[in-house]
N, C-alpha and C positions, 0 to 999 in steps of 0.2 A: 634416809627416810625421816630420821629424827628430827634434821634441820627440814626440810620441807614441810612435816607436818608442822612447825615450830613457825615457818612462815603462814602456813592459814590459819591458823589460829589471830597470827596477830592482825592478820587481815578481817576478821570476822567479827561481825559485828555478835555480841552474845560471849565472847571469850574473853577474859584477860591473862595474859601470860603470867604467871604466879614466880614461875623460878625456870628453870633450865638444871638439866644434871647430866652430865658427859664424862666415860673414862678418864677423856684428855681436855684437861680442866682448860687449856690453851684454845682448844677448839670450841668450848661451851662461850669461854669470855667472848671471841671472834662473834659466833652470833649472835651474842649479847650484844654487843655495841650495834652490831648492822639491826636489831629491832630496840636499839632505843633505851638500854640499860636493866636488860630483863636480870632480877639475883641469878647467882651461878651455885649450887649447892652442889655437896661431895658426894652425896648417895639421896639416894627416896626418900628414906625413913627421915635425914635430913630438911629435906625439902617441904615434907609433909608435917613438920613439926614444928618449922620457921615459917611456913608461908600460909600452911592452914587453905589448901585447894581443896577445891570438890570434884577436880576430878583429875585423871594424871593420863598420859599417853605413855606407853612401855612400844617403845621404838629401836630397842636394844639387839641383841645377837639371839639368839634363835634359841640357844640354850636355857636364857634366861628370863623369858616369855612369862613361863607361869609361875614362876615365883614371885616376879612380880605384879605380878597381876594382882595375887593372894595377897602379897602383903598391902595393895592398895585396897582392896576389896575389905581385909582387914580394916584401915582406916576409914572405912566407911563413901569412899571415890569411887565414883561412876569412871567407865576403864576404854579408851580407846587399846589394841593392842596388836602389834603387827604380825603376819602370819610367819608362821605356824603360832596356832593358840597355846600352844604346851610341848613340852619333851617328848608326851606319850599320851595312849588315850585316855589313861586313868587321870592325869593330872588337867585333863582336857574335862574331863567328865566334874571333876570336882570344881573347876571353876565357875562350871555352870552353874552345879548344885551353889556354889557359896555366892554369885548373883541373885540368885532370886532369892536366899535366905535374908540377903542384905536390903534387898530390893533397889539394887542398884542396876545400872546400865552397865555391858559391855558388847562394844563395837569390833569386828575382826579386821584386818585391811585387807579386804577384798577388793582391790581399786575397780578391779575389770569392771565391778557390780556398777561401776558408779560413771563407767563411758557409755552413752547412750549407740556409738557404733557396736560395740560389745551385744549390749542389750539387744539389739535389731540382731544381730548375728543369731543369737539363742532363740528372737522369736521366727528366725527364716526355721533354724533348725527344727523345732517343736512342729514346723506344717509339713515334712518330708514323710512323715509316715513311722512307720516303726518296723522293723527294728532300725535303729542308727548306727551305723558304722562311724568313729568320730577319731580322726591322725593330727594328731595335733605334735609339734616339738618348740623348743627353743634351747638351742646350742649358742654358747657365746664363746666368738674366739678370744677371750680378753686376754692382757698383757700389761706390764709393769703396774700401777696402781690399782688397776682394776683384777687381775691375778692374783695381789695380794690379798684383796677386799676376801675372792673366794677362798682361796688358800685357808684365811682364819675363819670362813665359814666352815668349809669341810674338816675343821678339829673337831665340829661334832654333829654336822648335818651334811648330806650329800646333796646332787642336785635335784632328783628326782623327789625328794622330800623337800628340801627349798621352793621348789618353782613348780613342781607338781603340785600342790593346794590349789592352786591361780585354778589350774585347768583341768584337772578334777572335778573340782567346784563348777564350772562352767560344765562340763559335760553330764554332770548331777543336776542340773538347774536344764538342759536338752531333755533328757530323759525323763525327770522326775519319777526315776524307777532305782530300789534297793543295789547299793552294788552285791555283789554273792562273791566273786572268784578274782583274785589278784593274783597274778606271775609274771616274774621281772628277772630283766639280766644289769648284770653291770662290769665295766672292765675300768681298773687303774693305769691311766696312761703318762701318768708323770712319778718322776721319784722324789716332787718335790712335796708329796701328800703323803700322810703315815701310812703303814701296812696293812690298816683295814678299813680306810677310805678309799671310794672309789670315784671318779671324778666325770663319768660318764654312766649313764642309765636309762632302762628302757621298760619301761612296764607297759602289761597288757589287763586291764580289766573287765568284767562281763558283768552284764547289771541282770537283771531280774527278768525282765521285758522281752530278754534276748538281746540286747543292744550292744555294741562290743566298742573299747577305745583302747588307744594307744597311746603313750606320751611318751618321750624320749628328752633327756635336757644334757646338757656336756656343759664344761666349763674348762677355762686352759688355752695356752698359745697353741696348740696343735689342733684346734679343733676347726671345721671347714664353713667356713659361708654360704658354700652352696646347698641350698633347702636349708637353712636354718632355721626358717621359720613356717614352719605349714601350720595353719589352721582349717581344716576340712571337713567336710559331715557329710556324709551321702545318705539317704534314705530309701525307700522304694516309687517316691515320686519325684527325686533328682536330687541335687546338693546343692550346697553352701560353702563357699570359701571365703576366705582372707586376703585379696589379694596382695598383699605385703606391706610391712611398716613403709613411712614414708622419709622424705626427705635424704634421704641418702644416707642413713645414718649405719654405723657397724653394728653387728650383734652386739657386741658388750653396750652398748649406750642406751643405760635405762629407756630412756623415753621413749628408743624405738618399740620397746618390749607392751606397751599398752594403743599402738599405733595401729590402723585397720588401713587406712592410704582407700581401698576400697572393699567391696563386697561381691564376688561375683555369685550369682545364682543360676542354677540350671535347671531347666524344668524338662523331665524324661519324656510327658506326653507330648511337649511340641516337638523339642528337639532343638529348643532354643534356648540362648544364654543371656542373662540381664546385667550390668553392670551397676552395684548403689553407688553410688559415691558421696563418701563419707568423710571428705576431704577435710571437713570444718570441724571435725571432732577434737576436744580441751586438751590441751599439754598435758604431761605431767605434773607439773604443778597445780595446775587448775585440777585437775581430778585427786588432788591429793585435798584441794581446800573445799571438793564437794563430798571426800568422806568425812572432813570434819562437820560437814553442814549439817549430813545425814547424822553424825552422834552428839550435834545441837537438839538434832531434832526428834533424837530417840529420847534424849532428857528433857525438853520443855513439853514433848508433846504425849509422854510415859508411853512410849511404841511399843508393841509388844515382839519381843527379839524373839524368841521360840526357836521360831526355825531358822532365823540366823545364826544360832548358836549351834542348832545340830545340823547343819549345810554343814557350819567349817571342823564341825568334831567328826563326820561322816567324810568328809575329804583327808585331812586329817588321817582315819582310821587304815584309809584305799593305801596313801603313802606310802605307812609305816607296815602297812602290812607289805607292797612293794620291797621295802627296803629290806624286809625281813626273808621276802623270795631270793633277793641276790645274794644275800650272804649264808642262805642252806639251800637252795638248789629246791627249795620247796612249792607248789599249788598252796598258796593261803587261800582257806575258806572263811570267808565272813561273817559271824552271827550275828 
């Protein structure tokens, strides 16, 4: 995500690439050269002391989200930062607070927000009625490079906290109703994950409204292609689906994972089915260069984030409270 965000930027008219900072100093140099000679520094605090930016991207590992963020927010930098916004919801909560003390900007990577097939998806769902029923998953059977990617993910995030925010979020933006009640299972299916990671997950959440969802995510060479990807919403006046990423690509392969291919719609009173087709909707990369547009444009145009910030601390909150069900066997309730 780092180097793609790193390419729109340098695409973007309003950005200047200030520096580059990567574990594997080998890999920072790498796209440094392919954009043109961008500094490669060792750390942030680095970066931010030699190049003197206004503002920083935190594109890093999951664990170290909000720390970074803080310490940019400290230097005074308007904050792109990839999801999850923090470890937990207090460190979520306080980011917020230390944005608006700053009066600085911070963007979440919400990409879905920013594919207009997405968009149209949420607005079919909003005209179904209420309550909504909403099944949504994405299981990836991945293997060698891409196994490894999750492997050092799940040292301290699972999947249903990983890739649950995406769709959370999206079924909080259907609803536009409080979640109340989260319960979730999970099982370890490999023994190449420690002893209290689990590498498959399943949560069920109920909002307010009455509305009820589900999400499911796996990661691992064991995992199955078949239904790997539902995205579905039924209502009391018909539903809305996804009809599957396109181009033929495997679960593990990013770009499938923001792909709509179509939109089927059913409407109960006729009894008949509509097909959108959404075929021309932006790659990945193009939706990675149209959230940086949108955090252009929270900064020249002082947008008012609010509820962007409490969308991704409320999804966010569903998660971890999930992830908190499979490891006591517990009904979390919401305040």
């Amino acid at each position: 995500m780092g180097s793609s965000h790193a390419r729109a930027y340098a695409k973007l008219e309003g950005f200047t690439l200030a520096g580059l900072v990567d574990h594997s100093r080998e890999k920072a140099e790498r796209l440094s050269r392919e954009l043109g000679g961008v500094p490669v520094y060792d750390s942030l605090k680095g970066a931010i002391n030699a190049a003197g930016p206004d503002a920083a991207a935190i594109c890093t590992y999951p664990e170290t989200h909000g720390a970074l963020t803080l310490q940019a927010l400290e230097a005074r930098l308007h904050v792109f930062v990839e999801k999850p916004l923090a470890p937990d919801v207090a460190g979520a909560d306080e980011i917020v607070r230390r944005a608006g003390k700053a009066r600085r900007k911070v963007v979440v990577g919400y990409i879905l927000r920013q594919n207009p097939a997405w968009q149209r998806f949420i607005e079919e769902a909003r005209n179904l009625g209420k309550p909504l029923v909403m099944r949504m998953n994405l299981n990836q059977q991945s293997s060698g490079a891409e196994w490894e990617v999750h492997k050092k993910l799940m040292q301290s995030i699972s999947p249903i906290v990983d890739c649950g925010v995406h769709y959370v979020d999206v079924m909080c933006q259907m609803t536009r109703s409080r979640p109340v009640r989260v319960q979730a299972i999970g099982a370890r299916l490999s023994g190449e994950i420690g002893e209290s990671m689990y590498n498959y997950g399943h949560l069920h959440v109920v909002f307010e409204d009455g509305s009820v969802g589900w999400y499911e995510a796996g990661w691992g060479p064991m995992m199955s292609e078949t239904a790997c990807f539902v995205k579905d919403v039924i209502g009391p006046k018909g539903s809305i689906s996804i009809g599957g990423p396109g181009g033929g690509a495997g679960s593990s392969d990013i770009g499938s994972h923001t792909t709509t291919g179509s939109l089927i719609r059913h409407d109960a009173a006729s009894m008949t089915n509509l097909r959108i087709d959404t075929s021309d909707e932006p790659d990945h990369q193009e939706l990675c260069t149209r959230e940086q547009a949108y955090f252009r444009e929270a900064i020249e145009k002082d947008l008012d984030l609010g509820e962007h910030l409490t969308d991704a601390v409320t999804s966010l909150r569903v998660v971890l409270a999930a992830d908190e069900s499979v490891r006591t066997g517990a009904v979390i309730h919401l305040t």
